[in-house]
Wavefront OBJ file of the C-alpha trace (Angstrom):
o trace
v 0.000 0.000 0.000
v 3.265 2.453 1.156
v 4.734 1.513 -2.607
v 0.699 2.031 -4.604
v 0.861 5.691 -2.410
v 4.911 6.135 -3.290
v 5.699 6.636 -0.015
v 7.614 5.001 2.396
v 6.435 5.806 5.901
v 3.214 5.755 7.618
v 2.066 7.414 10.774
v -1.502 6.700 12.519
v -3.364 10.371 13.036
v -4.794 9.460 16.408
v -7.384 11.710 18.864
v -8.347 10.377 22.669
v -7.555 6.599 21.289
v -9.779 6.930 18.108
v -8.092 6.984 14.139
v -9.329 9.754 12.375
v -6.494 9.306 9.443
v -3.437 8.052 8.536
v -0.218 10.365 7.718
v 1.470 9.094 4.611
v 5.072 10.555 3.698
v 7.054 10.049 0.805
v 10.915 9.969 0.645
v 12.674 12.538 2.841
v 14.182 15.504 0.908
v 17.560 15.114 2.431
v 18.642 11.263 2.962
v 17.046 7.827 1.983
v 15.361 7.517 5.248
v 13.847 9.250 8.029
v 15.291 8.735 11.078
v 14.448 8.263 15.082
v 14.148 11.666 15.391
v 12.099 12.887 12.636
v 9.634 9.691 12.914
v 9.161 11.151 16.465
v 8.556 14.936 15.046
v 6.291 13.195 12.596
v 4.073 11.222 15.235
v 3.870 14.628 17.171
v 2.675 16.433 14.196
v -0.047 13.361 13.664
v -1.383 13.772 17.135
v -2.173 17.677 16.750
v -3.401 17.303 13.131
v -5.738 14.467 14.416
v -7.063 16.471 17.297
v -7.894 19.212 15.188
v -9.436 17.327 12.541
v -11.372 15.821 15.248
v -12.614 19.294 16.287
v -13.545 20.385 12.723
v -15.464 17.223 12.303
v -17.824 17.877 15.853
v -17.830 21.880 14.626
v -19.357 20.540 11.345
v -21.601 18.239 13.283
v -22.714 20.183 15.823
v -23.620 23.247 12.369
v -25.618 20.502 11.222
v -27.341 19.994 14.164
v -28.011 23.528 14.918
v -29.128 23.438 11.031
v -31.697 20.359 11.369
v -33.236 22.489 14.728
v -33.601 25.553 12.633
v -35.400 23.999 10.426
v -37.904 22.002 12.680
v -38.544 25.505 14.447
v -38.709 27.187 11.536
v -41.987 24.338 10.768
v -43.486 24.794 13.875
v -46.969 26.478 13.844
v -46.316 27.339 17.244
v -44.214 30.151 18.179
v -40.861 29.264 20.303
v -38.702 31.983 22.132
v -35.363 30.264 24.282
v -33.213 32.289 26.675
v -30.019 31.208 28.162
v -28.699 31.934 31.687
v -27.194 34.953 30.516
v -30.920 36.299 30.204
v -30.863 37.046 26.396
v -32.912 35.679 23.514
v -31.131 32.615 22.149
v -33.959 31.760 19.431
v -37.010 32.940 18.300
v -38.301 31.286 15.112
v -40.693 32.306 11.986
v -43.951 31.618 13.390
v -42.777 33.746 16.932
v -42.014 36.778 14.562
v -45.493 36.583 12.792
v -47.406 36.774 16.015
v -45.419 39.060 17.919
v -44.880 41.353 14.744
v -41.196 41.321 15.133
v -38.321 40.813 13.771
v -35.645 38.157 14.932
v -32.363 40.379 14.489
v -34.153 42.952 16.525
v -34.897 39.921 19.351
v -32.242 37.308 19.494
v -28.941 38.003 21.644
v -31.032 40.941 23.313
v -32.212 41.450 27.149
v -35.441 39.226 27.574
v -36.480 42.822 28.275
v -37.225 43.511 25.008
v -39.853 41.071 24.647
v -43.546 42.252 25.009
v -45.068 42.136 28.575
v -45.298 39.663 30.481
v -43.828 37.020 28.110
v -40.089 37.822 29.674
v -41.073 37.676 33.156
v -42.728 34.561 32.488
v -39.211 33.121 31.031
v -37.587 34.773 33.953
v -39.312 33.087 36.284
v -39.063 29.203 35.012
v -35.338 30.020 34.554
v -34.996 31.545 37.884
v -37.672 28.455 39.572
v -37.267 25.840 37.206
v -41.060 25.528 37.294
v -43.138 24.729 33.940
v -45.812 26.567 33.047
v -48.548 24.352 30.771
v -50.835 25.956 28.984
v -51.721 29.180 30.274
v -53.756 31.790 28.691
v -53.377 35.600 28.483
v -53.609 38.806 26.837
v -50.795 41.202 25.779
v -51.205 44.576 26.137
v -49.614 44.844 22.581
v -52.781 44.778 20.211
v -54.860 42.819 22.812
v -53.856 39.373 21.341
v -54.504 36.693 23.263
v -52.145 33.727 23.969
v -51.580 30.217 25.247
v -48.834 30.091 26.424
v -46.104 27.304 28.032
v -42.624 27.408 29.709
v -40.063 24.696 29.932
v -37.191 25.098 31.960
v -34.106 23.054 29.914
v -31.732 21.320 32.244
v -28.243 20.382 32.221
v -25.860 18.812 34.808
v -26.463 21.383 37.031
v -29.087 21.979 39.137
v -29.685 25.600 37.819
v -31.398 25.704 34.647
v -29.515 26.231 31.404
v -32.064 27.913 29.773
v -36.090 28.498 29.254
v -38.191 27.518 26.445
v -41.472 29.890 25.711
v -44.035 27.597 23.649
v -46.902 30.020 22.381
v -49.930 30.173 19.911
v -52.053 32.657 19.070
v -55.914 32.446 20.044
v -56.866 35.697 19.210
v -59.163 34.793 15.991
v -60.743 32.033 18.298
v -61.747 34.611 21.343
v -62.992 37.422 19.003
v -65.097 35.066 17.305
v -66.189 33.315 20.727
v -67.119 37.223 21.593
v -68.941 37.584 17.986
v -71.197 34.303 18.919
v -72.115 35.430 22.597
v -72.857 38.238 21.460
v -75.000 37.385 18.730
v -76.991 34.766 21.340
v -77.267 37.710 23.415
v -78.859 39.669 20.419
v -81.090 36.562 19.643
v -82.370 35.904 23.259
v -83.091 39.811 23.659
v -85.236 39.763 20.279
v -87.320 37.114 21.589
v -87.801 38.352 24.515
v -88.611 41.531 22.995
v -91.276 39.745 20.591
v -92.591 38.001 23.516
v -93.298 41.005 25.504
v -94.804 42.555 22.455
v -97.140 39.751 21.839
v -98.231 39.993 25.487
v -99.243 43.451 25.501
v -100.644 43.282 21.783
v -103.058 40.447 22.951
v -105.501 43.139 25.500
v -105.220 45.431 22.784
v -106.758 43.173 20.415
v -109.546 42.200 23.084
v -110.493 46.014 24.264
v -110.488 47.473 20.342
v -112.830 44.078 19.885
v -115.280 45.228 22.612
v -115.040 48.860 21.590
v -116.405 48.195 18.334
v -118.897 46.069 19.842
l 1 2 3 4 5 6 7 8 9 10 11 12 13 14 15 16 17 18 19 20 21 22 23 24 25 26 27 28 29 30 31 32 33 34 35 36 37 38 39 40 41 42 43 44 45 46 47 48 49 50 51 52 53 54 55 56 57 58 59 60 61 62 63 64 65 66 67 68 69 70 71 72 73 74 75 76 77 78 79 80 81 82 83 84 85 86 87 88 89 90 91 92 93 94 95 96 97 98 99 100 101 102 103 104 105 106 107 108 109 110 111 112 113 114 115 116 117 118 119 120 121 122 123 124 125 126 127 128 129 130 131 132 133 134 135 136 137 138 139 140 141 142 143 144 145 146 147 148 149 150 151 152 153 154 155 156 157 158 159 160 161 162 163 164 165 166 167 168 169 170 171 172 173 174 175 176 177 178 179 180 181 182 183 184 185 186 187 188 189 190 191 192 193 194 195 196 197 198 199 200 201 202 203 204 205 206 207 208 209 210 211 212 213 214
């Protein structure tokens, strides 16, 4: 194989006991062989070009990873807003931006501060408690929508929490037109009562006009 690759020493590229490669070398420059000494310079030079080709391959996984959870947020018909410890926006995806009506590069790496009330004390508080928050419903005062609204705290090896997750969707369609059918039961019940009390007092009208022409 040395002979196929025209070269006549090679030197295993290993990282924390694993082969990521193999160094192949051809004939030295100066003399037919490479001795003690430059073998050893050579297995030196293996071991830091395996560590950091070890570290470029977990930097390219972990961009893939952080590519494959973009996307799934960026899918999600719910809207999702993290926070690290540090108490700044970490993420907020597609669906988050519709509902709030803002923009991501105005959000993420900013205070939590500069989300809309109370949706950052809400995060505060399950990053601060740990506790969850399922389902809860409120109104912003920013255009009166309406929310449900969840908070995860996301745990490491500590006991503090690393982070906090806000899960939220927006119900404000569904409570105006919860509001549009109450009220328009409310209108329907008033008309009948309305025709009802007309019908009762049209009914002695009817019988004194009756006698009167009598």
């Amino acid at each position: 194989e040395l002979k196929l690759l025209q070269s006549v020493l090679a030197v295993p590229m290993l990282a924390h006991g694993d082969l990521v490669a193999i160094l192949v070398v051809g004939q030295p420059v100066v003399g037919s062989t490479y001795g003690r000494r430059e073998t050893e310079t050579l297995f030196d030079l293996a071991a830091h070009l395996a560590t950091a080709i070890r570290d470029i391959a977990l930097h390219h996984q972990l961009q893939r990873e952080k590519e494959f959870t973009e996307r799934i947020l960026e899918h999600m018909s719910s809207g999702v807003i993290t926070i690290g410890r540090d108490q700044r926006v970490g993420t907020m995806n597609r669906r988050a931006e519709e509902i709030l009506q803002l923009t991501a590069s105005s959000v993420v790496n900013e205070d939590l501060r500069t989300l809309p009330s109370p949706l950052g004390d809400m995060l505060y508080d399950t990053l601060r408690s740990g506790r969850t928050v399922a389902r809860a419903e409120l109104q912003l005062a920013l255009r009166g929508l309406w929310l449900e609204v969840s908070t995860y705290p996301v745990r490491g090896d500590d006991s503090l929490p690393m982070g906090a997750v806000l899960v939220f969707e927006d119900r404000t369609a569904q409570k105006e037109l919860a509001a549009r059918r109450r009220q328009a039961e409310q209108t329907q019940l008033l008309t009948r009562v309305v025709a009802r009390i007309a019908d009762e007092i049209k009914n002695p009208l009817v019988s004194i006009n009756t006698f009167i022409e009598l």
